[in-house]
PAVOTI-651349 format. One line per 4 residues: for each residue x, y, z of N, C-alpha, C. Coordinates in nm, 2 decimals, always signed. Last residue first. Layout:
% PAVOTI-651349
X,Y,Z,X,Y,Z,X,Y,Z ~ ...
END
This chain:
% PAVOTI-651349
+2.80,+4.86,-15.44,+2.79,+4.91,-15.31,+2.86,+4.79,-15.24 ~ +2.92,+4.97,-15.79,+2.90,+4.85,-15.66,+2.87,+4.89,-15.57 ~ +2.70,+5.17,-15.93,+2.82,+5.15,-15.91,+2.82,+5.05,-15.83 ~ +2.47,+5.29,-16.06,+2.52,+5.17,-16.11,+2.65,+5.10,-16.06
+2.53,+5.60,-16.03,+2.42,+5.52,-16.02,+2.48,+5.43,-16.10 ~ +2.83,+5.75,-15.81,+2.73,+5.70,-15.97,+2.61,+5.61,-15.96 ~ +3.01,+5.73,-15.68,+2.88,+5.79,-15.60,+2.77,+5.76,-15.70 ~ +3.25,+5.62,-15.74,+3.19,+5.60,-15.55,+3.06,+5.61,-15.57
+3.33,+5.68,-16.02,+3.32,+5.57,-15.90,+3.24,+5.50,-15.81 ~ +3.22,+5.95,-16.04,+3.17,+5.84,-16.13,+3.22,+5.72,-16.03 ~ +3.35,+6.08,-15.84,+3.21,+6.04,-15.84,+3.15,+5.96,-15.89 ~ +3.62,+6.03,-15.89,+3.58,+5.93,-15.78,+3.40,+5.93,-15.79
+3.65,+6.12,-16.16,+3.66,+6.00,-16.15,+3.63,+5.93,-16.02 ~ +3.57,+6.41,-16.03,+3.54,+6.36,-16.18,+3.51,+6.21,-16.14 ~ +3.84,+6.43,-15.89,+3.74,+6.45,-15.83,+3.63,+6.39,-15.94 ~ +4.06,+6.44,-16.10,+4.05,+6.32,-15.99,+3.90,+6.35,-15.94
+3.95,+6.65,-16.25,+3.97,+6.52,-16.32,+3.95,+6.46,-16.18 ~ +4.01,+6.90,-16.05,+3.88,+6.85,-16.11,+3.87,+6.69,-16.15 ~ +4.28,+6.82,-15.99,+4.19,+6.85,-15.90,+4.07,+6.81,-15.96 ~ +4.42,+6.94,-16.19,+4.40,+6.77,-16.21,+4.28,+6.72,-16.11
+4.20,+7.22,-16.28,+4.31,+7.18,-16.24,+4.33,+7.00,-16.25 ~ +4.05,+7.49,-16.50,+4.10,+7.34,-16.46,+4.22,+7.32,-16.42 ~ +4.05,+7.83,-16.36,+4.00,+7.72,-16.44,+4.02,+7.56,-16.38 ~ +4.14,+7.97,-16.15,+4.08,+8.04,-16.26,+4.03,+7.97,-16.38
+4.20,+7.89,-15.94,+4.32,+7.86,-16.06,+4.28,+7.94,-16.16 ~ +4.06,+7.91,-15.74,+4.21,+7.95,-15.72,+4.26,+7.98,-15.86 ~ +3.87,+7.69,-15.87,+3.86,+7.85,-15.81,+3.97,+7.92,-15.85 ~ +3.86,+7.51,-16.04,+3.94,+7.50,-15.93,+3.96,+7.68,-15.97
+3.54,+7.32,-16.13,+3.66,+7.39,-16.18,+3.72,+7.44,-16.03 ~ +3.27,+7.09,-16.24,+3.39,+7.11,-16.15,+3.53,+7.22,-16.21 ~ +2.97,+7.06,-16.19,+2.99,+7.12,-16.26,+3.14,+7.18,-16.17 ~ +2.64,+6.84,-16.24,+2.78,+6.82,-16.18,+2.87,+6.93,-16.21
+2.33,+6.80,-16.25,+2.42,+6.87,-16.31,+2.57,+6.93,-16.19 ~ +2.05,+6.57,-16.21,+2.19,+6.64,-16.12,+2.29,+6.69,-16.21 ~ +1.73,+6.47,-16.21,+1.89,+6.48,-16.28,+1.98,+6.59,-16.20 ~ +1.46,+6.43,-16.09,+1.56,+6.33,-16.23,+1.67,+6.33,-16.29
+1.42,+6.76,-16.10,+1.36,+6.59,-16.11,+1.42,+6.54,-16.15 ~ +1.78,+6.86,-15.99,+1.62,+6.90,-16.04,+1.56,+6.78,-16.04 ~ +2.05,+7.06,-15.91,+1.95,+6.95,-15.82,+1.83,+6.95,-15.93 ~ +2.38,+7.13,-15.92,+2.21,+7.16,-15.98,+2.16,+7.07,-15.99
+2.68,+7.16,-15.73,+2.56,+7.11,-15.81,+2.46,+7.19,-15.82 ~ +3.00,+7.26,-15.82,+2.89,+7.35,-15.79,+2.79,+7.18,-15.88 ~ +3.21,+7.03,-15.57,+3.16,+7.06,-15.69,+3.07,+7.16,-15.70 ~ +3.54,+7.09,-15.42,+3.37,+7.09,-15.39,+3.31,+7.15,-15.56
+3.78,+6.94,-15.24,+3.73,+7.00,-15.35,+3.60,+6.96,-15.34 ~ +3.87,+6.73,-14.99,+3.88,+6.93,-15.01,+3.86,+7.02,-15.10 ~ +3.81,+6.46,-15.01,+3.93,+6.57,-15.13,+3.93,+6.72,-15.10 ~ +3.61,+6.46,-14.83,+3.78,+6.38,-14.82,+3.81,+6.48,-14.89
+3.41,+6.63,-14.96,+3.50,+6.64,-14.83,+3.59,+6.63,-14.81 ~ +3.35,+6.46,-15.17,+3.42,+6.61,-15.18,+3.47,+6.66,-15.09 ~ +3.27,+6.24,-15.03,+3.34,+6.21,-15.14,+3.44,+6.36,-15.17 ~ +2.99,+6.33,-14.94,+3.14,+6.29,-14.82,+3.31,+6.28,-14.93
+2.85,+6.38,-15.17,+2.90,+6.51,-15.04,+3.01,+6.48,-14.96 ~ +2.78,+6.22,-15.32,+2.92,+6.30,-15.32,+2.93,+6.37,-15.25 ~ +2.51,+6.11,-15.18,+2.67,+6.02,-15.17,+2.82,+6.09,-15.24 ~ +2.38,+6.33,-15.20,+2.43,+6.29,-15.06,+2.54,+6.17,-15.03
+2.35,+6.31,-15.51,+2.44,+6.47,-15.41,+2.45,+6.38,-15.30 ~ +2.21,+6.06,-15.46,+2.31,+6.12,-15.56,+2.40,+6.22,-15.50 ~ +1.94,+6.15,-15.37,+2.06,+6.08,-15.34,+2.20,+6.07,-15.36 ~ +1.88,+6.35,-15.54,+1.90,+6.39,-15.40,+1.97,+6.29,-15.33
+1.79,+6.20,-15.72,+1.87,+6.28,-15.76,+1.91,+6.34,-15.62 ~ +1.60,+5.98,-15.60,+1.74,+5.94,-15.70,+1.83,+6.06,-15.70 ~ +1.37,+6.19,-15.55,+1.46,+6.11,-15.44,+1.60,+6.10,-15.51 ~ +1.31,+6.28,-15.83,+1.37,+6.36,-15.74,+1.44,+6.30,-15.62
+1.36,+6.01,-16.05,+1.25,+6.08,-15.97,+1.39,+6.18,-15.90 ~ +1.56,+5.82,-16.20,+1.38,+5.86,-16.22,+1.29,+5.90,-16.17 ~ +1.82,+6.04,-16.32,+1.75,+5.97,-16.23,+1.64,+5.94,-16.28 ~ +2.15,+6.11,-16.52,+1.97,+6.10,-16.49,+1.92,+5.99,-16.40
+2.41,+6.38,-16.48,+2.32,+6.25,-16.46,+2.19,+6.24,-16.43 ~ +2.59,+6.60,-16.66,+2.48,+6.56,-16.61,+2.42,+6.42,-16.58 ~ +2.96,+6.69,-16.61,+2.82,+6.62,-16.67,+2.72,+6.61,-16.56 ~ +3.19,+6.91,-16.67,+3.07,+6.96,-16.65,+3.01,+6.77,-16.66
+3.46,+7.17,-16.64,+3.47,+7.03,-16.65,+3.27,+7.03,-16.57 ~ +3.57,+7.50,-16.72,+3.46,+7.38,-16.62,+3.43,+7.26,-16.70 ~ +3.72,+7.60,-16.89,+3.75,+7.63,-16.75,+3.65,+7.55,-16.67 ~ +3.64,+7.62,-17.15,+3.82,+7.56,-17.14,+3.82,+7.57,-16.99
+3.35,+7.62,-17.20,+3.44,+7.67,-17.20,+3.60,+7.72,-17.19 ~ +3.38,+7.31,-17.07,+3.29,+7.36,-17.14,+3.41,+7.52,-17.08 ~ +3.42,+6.95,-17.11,+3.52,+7.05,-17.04,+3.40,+7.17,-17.14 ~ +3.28,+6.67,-17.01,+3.30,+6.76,-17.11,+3.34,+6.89,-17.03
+3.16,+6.30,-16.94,+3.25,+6.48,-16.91,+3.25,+6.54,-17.00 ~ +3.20,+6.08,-17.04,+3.05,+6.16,-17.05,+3.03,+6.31,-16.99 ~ +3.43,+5.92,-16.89,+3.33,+5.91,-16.96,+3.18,+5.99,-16.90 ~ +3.80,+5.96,-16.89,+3.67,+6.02,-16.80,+3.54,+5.94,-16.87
+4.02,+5.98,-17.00,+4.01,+5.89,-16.88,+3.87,+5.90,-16.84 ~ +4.04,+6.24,-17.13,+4.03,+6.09,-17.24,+4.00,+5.98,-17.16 ~ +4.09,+6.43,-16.98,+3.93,+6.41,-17.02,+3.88,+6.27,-17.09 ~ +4.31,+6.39,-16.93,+4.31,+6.36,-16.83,+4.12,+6.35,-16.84
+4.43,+6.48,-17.23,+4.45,+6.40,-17.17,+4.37,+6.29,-17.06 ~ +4.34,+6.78,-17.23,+4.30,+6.64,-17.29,+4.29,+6.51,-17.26 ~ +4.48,+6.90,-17.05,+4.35,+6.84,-16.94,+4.31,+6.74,-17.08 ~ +4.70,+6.99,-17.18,+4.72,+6.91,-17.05,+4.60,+6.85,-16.96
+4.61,+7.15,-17.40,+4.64,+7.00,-17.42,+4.73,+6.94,-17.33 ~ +4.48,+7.33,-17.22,+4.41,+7.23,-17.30,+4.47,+7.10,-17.37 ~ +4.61,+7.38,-16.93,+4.62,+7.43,-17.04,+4.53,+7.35,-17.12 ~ +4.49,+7.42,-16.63,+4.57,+7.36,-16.70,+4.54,+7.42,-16.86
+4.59,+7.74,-16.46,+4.48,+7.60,-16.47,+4.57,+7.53,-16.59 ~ +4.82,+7.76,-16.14,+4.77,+7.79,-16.29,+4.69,+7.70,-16.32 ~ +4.73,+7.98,-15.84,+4.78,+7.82,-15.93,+4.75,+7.81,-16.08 ~ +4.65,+8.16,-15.76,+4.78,+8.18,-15.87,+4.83,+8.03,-15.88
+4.59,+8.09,-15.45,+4.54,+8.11,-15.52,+4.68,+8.17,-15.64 ~ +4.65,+7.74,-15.41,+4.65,+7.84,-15.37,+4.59,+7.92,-15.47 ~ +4.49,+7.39,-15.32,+4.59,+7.48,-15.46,+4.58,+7.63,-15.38 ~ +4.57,+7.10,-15.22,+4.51,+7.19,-15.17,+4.59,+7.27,-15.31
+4.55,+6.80,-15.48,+4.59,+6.89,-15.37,+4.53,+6.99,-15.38 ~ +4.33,+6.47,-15.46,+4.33,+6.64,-15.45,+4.44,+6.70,-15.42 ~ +4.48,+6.17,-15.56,+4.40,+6.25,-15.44,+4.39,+6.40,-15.46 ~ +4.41,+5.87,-15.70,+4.49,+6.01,-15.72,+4.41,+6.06,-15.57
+4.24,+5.69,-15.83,+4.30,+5.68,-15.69,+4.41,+5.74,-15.66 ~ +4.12,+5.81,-16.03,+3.99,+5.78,-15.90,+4.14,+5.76,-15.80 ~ +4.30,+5.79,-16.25,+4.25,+5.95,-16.18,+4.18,+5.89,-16.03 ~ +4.57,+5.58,-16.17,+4.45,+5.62,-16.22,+4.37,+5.73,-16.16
+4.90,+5.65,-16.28,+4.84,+5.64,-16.18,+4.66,+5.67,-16.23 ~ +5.10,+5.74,-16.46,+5.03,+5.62,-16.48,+4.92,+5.58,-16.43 ~ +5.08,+6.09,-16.51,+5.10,+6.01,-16.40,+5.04,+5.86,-16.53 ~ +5.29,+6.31,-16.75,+5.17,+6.23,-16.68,+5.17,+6.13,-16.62
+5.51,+6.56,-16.75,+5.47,+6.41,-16.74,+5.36,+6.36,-16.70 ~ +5.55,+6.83,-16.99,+5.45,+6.76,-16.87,+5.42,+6.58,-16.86 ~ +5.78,+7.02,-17.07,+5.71,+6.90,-17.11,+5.64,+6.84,-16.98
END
């Protein structure tokens, strides 16, 4: 039986995973997708959303405020850059799928680096 934290995804941290970490199973990342808004887990192994800009600058800014974001956590998203939109697209190598890794990481972008967010 898997306990879940109380703890909120954004102020969770990354751990480092090796490789033969297992991914999560589906009804252990339900869960942690129910916390999320506008995610979507696509094929049971990438955790995926797209955001919209109104020009290319917006979307280039975007990647440059999760770049430090992915750092700190030692997890790194695959982006896709285009006019007006950034396709976000998180899974945990090692694992062969989803880890909590993704979710926490998920929740700081939407956080830190989202259009609309406090500065």
């Amino acid at each position: 039986m898997m306990v879940m934290s109380t703890t909120p995804l954004a102020a969770r941290r990354c751990v480092p995973c090796e490789a033969g970490t297992p991914p999560l199973a589906a009804d252990q990342w339900h869960p942690l997708l129910e916390q999320l808004h506008g995610w979507e887990v696509q094929d049971g192994v990438r955790l995926a959303k797209e955001y919209r800009f109104k020009d290319f600058l917006g979307a280039v800014d975007f990647v440059n405020r999760i770049t430090p974001i992915a750092e700190a956590e030692g997890h790194h998203p695959d982006l896709q850059v285009g006019w007006g939109r950034v396709l976000v697209e998180l899974t945990t190598h090692a694992a062969g799928g989803l880890t909590e890794n993704d979710f926490v990481l998920a929740a700081k972008i939407d956080r830190d680096a989202a259009p609309g967010r406090p500065d």
